[in-house]
Structure formats: structure tokens, C-alpha cells
PDB file with one MODEL, atoms N, CA, C and O in Angstrom:
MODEL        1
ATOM      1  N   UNK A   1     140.082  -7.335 213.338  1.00  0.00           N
ATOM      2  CA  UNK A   1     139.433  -7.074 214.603  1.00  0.00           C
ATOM      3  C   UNK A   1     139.703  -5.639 215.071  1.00  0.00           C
ATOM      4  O   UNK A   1     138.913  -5.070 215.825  1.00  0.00           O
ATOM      5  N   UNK A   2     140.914  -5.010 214.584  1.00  0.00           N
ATOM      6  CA  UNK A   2     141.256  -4.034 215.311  1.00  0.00           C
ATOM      7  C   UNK A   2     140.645  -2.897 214.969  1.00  0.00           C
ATOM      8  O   UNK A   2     140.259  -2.080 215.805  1.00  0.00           O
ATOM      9  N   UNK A   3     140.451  -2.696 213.131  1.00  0.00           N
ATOM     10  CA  UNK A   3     139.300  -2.025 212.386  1.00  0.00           C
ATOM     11  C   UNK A   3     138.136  -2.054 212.706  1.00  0.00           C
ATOM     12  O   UNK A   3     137.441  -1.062 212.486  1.00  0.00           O
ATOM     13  N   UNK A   4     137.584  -3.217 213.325  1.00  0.00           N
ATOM     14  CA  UNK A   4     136.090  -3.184 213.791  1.00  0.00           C
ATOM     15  C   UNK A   4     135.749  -2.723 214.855  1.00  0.00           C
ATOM     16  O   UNK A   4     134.612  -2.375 215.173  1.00  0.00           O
ATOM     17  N   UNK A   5     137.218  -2.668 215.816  1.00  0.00           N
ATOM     18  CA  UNK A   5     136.429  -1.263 217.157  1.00  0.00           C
ATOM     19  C   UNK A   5     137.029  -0.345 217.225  1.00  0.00           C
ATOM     20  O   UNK A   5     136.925   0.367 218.223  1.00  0.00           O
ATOM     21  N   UNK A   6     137.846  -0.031 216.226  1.00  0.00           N
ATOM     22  CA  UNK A   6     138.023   1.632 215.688  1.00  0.00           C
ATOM     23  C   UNK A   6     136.526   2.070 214.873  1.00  0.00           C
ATOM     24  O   UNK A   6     135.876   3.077 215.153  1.00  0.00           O
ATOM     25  N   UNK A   7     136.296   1.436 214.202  1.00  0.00           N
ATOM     26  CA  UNK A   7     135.199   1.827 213.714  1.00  0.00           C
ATOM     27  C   UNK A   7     134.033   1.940 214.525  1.00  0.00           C
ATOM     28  O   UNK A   7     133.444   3.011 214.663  1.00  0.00           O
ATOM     29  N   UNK A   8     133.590   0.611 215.203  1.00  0.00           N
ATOM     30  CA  UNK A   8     132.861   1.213 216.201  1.00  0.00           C
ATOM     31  C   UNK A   8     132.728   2.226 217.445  1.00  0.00           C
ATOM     32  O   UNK A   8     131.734   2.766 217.930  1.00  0.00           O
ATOM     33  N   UNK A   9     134.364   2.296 217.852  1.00  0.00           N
ATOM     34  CA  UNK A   9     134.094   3.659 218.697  1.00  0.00           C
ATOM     35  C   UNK A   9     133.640   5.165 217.979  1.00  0.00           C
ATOM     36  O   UNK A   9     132.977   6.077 218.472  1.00  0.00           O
ATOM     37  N   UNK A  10     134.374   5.032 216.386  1.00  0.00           N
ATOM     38  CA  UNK A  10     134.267   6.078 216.097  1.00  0.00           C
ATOM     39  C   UNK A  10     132.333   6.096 215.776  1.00  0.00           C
ATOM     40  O   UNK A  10     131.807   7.208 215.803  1.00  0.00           O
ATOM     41  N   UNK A  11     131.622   5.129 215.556  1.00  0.00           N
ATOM     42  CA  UNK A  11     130.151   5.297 215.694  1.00  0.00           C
ATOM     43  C   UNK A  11     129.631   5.922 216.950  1.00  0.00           C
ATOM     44  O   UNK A  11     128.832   6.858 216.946  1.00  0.00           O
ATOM     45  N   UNK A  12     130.229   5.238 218.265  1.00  0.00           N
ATOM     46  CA  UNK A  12     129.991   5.423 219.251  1.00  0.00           C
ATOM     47  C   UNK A  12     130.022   6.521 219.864  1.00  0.00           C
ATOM     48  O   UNK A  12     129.290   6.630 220.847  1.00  0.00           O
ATOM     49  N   UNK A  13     130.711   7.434 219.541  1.00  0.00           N
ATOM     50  CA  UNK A  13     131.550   8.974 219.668  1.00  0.00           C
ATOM     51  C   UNK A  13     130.924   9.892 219.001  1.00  0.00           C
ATOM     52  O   UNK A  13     131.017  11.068 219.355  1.00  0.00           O
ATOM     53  N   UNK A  14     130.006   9.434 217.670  1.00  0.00           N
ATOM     54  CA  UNK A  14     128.992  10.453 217.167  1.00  0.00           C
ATOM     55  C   UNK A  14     127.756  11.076 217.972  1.00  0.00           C
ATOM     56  O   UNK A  14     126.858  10.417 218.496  1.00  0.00           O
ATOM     57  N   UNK A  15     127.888  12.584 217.969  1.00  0.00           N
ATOM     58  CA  UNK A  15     126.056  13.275 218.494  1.00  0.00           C
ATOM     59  C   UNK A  15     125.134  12.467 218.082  1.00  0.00           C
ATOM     60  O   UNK A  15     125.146  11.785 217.057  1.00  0.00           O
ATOM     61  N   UNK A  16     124.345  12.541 218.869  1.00  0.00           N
ATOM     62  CA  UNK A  16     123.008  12.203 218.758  1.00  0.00           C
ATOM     63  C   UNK A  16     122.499  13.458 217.904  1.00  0.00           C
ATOM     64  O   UNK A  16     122.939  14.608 217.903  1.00  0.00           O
ATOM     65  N   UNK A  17     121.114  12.727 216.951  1.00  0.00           N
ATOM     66  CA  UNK A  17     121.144  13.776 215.725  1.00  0.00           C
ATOM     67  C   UNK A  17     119.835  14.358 216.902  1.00  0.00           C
ATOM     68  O   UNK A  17     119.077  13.885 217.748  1.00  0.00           O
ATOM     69  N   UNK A  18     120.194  15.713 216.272  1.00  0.00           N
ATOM     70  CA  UNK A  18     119.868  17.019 216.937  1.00  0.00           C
ATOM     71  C   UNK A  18     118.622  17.492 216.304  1.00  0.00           C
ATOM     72  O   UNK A  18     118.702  17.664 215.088  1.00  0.00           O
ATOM     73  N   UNK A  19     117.441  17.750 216.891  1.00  0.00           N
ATOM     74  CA  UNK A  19     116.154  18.202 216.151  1.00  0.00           C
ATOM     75  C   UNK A  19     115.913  19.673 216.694  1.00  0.00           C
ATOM     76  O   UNK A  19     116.381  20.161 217.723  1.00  0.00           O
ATOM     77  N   UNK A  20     114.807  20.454 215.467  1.00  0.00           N
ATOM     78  CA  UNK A  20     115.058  21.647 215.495  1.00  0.00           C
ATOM     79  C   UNK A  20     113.921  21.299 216.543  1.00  0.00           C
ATOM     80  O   UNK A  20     113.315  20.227 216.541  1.00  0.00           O
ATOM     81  N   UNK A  21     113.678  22.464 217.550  1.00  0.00           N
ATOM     82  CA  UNK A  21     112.377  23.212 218.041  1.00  0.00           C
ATOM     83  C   UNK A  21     111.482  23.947 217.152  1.00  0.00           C
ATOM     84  O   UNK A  21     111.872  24.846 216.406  1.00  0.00           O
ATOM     85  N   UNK A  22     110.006  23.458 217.268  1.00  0.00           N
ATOM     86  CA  UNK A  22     109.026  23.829 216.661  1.00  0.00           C
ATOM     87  C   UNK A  22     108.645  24.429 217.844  1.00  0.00           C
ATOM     88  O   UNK A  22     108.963  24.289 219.025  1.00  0.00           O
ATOM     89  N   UNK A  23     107.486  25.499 216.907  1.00  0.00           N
ATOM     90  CA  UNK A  23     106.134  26.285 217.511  1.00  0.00           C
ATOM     91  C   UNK A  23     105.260  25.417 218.476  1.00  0.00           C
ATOM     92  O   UNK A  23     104.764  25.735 219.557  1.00  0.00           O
ATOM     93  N   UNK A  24     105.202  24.146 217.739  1.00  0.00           N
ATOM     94  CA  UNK A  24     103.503  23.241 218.128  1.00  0.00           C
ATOM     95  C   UNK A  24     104.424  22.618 219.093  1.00  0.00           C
ATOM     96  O   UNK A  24     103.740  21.668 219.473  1.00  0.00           O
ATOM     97  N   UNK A  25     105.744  22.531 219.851  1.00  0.00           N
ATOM     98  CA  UNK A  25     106.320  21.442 220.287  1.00  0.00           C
ATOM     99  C   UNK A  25     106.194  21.885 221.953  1.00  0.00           C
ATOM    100  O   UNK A  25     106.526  22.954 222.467  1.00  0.00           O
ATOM    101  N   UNK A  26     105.711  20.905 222.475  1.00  0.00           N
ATOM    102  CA  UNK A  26     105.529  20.621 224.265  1.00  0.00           C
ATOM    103  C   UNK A  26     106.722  20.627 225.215  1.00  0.00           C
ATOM    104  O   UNK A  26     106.805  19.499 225.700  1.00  0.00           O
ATOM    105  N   UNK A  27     107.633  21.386 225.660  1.00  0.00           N
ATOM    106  CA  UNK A  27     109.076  21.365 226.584  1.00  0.00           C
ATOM    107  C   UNK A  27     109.073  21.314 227.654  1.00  0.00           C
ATOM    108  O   UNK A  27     110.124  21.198 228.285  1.00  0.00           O
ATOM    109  N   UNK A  28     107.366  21.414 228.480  1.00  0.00           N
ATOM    110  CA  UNK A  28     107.472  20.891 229.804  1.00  0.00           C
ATOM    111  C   UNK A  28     106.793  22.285 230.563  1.00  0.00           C
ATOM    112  O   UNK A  28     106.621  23.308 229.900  1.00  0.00           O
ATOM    113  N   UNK A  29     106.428  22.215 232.020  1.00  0.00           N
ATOM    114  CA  UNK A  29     105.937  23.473 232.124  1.00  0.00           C
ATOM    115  C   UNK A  29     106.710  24.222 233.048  1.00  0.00           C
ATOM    116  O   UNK A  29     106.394  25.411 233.081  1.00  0.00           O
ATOM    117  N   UNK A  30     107.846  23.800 233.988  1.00  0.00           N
ATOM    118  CA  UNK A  30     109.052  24.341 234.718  1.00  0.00           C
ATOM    119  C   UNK A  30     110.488  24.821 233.810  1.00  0.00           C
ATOM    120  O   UNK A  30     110.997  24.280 232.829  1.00  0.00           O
ATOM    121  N   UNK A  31     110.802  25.771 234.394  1.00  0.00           N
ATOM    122  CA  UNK A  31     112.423  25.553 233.786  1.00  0.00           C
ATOM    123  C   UNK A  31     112.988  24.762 233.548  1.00  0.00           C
ATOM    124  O   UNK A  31     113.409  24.592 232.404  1.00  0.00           O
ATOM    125  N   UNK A  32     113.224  23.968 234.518  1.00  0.00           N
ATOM    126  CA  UNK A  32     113.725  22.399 234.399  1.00  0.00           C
ATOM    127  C   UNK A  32     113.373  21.615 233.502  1.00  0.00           C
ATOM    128  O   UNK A  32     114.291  21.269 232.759  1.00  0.00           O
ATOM    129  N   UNK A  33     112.290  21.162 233.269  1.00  0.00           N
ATOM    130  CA  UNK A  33     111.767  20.510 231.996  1.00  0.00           C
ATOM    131  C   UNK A  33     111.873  21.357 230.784  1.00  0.00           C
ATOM    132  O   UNK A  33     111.987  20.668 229.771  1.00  0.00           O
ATOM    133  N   UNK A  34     111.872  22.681 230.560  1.00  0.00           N
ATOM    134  CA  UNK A  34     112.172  23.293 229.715  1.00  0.00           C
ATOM    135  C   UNK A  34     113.802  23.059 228.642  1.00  0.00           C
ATOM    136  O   UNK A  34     114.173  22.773 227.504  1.00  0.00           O
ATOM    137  N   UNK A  35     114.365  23.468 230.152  1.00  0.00           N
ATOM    138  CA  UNK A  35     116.420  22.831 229.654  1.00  0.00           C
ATOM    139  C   UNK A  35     116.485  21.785 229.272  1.00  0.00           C
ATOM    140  O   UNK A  35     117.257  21.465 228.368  1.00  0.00           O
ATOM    141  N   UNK A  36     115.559  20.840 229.960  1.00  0.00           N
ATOM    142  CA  UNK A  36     116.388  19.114 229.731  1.00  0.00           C
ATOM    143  C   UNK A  36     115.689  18.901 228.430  1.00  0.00           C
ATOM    144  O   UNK A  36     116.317  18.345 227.529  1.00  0.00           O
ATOM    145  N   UNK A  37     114.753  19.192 228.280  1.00  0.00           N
ATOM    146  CA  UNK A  37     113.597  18.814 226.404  1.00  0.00           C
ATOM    147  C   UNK A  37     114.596  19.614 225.653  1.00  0.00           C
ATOM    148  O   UNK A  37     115.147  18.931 224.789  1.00  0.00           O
ATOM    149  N   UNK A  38     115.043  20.954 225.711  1.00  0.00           N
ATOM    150  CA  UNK A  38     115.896  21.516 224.598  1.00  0.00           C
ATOM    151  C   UNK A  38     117.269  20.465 224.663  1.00  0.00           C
ATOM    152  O   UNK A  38     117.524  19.584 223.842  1.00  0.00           O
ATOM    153  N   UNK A  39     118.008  20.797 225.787  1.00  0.00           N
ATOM    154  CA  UNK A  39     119.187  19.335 225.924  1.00  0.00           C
ATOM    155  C   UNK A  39     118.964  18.121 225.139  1.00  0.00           C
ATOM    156  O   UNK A  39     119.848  17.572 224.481  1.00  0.00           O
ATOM    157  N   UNK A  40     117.865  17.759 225.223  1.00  0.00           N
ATOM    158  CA  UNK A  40     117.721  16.049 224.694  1.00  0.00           C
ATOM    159  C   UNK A  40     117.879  16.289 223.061  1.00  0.00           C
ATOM    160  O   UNK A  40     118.474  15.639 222.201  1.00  0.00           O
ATOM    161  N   UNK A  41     117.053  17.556 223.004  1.00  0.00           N
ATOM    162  CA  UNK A  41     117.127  17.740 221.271  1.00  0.00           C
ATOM    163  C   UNK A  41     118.521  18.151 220.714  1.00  0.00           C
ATOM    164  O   UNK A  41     118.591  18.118 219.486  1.00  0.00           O
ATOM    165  N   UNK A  42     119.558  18.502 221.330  1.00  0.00           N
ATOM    166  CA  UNK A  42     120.570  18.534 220.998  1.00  0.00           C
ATOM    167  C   UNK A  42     121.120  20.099 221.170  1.00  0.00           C
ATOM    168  O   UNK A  42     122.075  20.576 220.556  1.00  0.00           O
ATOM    169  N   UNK A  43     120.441  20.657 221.972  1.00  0.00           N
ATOM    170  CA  UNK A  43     120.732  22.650 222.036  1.00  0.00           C
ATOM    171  C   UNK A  43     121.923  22.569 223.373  1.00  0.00           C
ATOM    172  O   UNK A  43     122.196  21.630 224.122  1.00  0.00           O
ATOM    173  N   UNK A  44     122.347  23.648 223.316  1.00  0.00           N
ATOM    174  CA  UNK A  44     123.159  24.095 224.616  1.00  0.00           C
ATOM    175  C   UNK A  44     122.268  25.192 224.972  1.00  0.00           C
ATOM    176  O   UNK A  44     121.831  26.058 224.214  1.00  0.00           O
ATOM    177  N   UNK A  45     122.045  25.044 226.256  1.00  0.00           N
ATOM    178  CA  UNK A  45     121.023  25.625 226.906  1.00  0.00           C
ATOM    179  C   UNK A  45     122.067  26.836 227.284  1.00  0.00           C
ATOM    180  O   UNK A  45     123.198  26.488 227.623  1.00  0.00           O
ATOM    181  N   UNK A  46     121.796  28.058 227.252  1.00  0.00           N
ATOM    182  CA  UNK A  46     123.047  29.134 227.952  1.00  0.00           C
ATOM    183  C   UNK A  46     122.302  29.886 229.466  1.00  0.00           C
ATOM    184  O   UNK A  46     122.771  30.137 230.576  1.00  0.00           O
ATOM    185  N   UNK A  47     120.709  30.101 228.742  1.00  0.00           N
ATOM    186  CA  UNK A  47     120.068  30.411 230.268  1.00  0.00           C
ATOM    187  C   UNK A  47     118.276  30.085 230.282  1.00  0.00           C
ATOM    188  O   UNK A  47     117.648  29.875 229.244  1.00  0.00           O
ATOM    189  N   UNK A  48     117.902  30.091 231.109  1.00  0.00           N
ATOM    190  CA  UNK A  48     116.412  29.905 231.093  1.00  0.00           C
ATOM    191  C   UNK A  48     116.104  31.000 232.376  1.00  0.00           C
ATOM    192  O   UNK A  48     116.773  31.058 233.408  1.00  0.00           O
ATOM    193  N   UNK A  49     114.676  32.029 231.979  1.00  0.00           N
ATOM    194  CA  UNK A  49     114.507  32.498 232.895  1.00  0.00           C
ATOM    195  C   UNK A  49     112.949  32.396 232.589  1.00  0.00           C
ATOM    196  O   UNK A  49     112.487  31.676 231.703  1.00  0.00           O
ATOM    197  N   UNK A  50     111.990  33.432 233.666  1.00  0.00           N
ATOM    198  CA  UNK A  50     111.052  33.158 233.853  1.00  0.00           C
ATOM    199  C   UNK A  50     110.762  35.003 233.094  1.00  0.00           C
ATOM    200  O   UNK A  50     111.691  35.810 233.059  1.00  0.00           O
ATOM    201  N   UNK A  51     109.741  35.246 232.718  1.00  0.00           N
ATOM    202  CA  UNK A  51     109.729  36.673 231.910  1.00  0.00           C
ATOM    203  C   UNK A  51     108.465  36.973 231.725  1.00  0.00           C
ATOM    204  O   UNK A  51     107.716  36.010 231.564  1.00  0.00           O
ATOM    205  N   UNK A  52     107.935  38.182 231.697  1.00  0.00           N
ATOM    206  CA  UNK A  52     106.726  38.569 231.500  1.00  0.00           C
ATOM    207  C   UNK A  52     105.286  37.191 231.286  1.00  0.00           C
ATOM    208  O   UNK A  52     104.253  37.286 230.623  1.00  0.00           O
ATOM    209  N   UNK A  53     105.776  36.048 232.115  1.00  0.00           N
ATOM    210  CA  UNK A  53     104.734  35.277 232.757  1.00  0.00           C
ATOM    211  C   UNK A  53     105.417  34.444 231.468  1.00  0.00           C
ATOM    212  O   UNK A  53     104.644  33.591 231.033  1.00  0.00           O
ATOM    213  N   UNK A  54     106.448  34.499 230.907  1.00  0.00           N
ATOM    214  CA  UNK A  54     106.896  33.017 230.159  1.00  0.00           C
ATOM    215  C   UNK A  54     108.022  32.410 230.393  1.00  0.00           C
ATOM    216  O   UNK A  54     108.944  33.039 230.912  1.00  0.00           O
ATOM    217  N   UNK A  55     108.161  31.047 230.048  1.00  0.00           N
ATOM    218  CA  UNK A  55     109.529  31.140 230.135  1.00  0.00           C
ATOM    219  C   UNK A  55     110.412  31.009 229.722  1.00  0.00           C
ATOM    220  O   UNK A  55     110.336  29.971 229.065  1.00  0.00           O
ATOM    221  N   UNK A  56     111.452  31.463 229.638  1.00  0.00           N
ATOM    222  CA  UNK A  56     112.242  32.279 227.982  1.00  0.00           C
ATOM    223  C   UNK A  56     113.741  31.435 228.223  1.00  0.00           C
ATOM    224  O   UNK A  56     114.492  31.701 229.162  1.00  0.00           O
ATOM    225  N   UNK A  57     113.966  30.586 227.400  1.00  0.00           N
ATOM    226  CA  UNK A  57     114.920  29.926 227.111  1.00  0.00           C
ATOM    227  C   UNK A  57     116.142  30.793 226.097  1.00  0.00           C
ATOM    228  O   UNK A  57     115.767  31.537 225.192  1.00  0.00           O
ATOM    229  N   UNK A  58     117.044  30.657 226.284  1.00  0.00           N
ATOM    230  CA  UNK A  58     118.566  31.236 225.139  1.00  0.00           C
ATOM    231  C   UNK A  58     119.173  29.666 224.846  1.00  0.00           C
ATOM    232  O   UNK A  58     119.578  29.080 225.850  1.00  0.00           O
ATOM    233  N   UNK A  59     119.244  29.115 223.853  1.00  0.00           N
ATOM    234  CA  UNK A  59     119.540  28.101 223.075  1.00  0.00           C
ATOM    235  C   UNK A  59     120.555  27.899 221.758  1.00  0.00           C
ATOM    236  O   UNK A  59     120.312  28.080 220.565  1.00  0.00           O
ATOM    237  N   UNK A  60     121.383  27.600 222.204  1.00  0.00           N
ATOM    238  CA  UNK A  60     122.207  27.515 220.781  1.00  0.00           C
ATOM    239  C   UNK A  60     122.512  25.796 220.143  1.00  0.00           C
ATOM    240  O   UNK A  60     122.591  24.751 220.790  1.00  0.00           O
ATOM    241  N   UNK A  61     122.623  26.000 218.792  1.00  0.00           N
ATOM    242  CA  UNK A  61     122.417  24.948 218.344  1.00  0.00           C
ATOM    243  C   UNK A  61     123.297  25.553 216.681  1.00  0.00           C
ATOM    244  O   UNK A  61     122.857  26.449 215.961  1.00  0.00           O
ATOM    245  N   UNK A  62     124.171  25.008 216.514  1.00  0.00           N
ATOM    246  CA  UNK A  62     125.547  25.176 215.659  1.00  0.00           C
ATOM    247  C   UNK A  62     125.750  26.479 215.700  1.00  0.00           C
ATOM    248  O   UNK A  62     126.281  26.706 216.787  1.00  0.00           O
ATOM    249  N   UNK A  63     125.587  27.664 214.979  1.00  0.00           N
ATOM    250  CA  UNK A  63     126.007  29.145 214.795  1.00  0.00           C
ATOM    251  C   UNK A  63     124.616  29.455 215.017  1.00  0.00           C
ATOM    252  O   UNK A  63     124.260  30.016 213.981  1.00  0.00           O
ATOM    253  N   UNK A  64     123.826  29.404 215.658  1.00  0.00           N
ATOM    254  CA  UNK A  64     122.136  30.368 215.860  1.00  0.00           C
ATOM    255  C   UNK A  64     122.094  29.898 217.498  1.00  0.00           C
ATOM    256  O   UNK A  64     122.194  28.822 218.087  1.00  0.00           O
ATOM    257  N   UNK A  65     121.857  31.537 217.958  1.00  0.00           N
ATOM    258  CA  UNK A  65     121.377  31.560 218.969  1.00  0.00           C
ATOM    259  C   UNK A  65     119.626  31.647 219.046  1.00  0.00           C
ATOM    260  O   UNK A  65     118.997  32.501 218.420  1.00  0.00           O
ATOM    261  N   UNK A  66     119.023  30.676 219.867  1.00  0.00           N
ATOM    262  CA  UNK A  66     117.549  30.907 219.766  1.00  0.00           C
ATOM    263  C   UNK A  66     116.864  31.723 220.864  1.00  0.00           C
ATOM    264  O   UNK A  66     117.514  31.749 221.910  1.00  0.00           O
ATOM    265  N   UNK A  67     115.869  32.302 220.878  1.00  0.00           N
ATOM    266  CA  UNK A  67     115.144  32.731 222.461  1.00  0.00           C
ATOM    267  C   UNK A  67     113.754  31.670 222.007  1.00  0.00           C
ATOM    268  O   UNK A  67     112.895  31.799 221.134  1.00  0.00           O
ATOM    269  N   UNK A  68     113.986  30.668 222.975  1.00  0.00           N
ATOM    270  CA  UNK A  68     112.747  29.359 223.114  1.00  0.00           C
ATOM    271  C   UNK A  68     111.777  30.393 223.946  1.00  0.00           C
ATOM    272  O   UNK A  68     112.314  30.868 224.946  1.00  0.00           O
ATOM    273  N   UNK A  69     110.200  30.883 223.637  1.00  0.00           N
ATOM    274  CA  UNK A  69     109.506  31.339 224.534  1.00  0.00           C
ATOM    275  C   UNK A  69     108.156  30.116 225.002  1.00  0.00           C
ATOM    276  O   UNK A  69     107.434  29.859 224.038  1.00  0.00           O
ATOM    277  N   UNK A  70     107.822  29.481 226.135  1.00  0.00           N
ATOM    278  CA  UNK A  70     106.804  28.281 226.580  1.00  0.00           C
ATOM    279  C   UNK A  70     106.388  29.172 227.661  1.00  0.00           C
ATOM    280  O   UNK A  70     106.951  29.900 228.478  1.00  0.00           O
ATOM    281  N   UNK A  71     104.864  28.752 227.276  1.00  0.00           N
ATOM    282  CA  UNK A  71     103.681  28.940 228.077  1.00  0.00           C
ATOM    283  C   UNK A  71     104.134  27.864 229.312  1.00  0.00           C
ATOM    284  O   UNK A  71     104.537  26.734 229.039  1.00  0.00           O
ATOM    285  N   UNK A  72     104.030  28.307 230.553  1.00  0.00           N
ATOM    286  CA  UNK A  72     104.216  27.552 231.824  1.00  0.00           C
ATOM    287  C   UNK A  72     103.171  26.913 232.082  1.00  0.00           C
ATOM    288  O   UNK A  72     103.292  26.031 232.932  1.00  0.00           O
ATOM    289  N   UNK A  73     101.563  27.159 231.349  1.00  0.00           N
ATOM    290  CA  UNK A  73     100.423  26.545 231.786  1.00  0.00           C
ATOM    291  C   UNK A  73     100.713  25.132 231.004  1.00  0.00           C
ATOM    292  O   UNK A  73     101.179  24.138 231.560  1.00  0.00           O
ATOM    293  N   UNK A  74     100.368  25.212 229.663  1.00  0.00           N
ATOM    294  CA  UNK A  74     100.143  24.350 228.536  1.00  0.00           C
ATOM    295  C   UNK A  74     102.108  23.397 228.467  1.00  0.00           C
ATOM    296  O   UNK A  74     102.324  22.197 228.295  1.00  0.00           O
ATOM    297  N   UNK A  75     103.087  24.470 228.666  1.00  0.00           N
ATOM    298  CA  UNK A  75     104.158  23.539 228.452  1.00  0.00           C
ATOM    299  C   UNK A  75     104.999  23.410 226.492  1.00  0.00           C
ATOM    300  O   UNK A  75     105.929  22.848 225.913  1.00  0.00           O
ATOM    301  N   UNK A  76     103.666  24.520 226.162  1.00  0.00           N
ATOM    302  CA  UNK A  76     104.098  24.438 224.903  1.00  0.00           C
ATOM    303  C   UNK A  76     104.492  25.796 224.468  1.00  0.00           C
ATOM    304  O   UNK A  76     104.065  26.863 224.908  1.00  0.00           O
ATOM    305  N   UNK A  77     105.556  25.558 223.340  1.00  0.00           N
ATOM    306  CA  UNK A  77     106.451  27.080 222.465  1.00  0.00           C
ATOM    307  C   UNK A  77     105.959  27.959 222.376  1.00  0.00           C
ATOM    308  O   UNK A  77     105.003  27.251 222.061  1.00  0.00           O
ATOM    309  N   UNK A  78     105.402  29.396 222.302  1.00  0.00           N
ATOM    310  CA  UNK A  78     104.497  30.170 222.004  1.00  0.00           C
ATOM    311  C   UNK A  78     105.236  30.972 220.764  1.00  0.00           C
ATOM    312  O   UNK A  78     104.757  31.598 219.818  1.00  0.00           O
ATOM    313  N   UNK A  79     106.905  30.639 221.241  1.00  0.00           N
ATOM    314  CA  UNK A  79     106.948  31.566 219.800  1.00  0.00           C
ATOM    315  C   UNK A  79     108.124  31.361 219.643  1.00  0.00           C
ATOM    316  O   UNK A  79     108.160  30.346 220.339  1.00  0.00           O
ATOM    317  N   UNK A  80     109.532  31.524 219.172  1.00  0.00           N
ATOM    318  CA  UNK A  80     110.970  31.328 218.773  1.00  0.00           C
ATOM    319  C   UNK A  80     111.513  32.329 218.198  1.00  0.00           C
ATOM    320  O   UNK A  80     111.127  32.720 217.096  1.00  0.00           O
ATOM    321  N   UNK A  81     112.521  32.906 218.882  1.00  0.00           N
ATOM    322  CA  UNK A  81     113.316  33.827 217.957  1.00  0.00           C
ATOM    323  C   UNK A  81     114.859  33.804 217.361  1.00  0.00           C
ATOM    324  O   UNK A  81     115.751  33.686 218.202  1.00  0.00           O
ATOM    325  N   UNK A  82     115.114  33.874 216.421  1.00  0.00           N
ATOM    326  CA  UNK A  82     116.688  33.021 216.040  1.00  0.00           C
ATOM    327  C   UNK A  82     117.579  34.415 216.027  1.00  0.00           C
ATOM    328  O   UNK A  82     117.146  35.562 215.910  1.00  0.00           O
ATOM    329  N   UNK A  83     118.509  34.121 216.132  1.00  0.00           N
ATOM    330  CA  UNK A  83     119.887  35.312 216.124  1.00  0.00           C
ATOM    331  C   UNK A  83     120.469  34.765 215.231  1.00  0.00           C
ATOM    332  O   UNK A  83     121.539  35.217 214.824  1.00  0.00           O
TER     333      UNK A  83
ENDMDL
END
């Protein structure tokens, strides 16, 4: 018994598996919806701002820093840049 909820905490205690951000992918059309769609996918959000009419996410996700860029109309990626 005692193996079976060591084992299960240690299931329990695992990330949620983490998906990359695509081009074609929809994050919402506010900042807010922007952070929490990268969050859910598994990124650490470091900043989100608003920029030459986009809005430009900094995202890290193991050793790569990303710049997430979304159209505020449509809600979708326009473009990604990795560090």
C-alpha cells in the first residue's frame, strides 16, 4: 500500500506535458488571454506588452527564450522568435 501512493504522488507531482507554440495557433486577443494560453501550454510568461499594434509576448520554455508576436484583431501568432 505504501508503494502505491508513493508512486502515485510521484505521478501526481509530474508537469503537465508542455506544447510548443505554432504560427497558425489562436492565444486570444488581450494580454491576458495571451499569458494564460502560453501558461496552459506550459511557458513561463516573463512579460507581455502591447508593440507596434501587436502583442509581443517573452516566453520561456526549458533553455529558449521566445518573443510570441499575436495579432489583437484575429487573436492569432503572426510570427515567433526563439533566443
Amino acid at each position: 500500500m505504501r508503494k502505491f501512493l508513493i508512486a502515485t504522488a510521484m505521478v501526481a507531482a509530474l508537469p503537465a506535458l508542455a506544447a510548443e507554440v505554432t504560427k497558425d495557433a489562436q492565444l486570444g486577443t488581450t494580454m491576458d488571454e495571451v499569458k494564460a494560453s502560453l501558461v496552459d501550454m506550459g511557458y513561463d510568461v516573463r512579460k507581455v506588452k502591447m508593440e507596434d499594434g501587436e502583442i509581443e509576448a517573452y516566453a520561456v520554455m526549458g533553455d529558449t527564450l521566445s518573443e510570441v508576436f499575436v495579432d489583437p484583431a484575429t487573436g492569432q501568432v503572426t510570427r515567433i522568435v526563439a533566443k
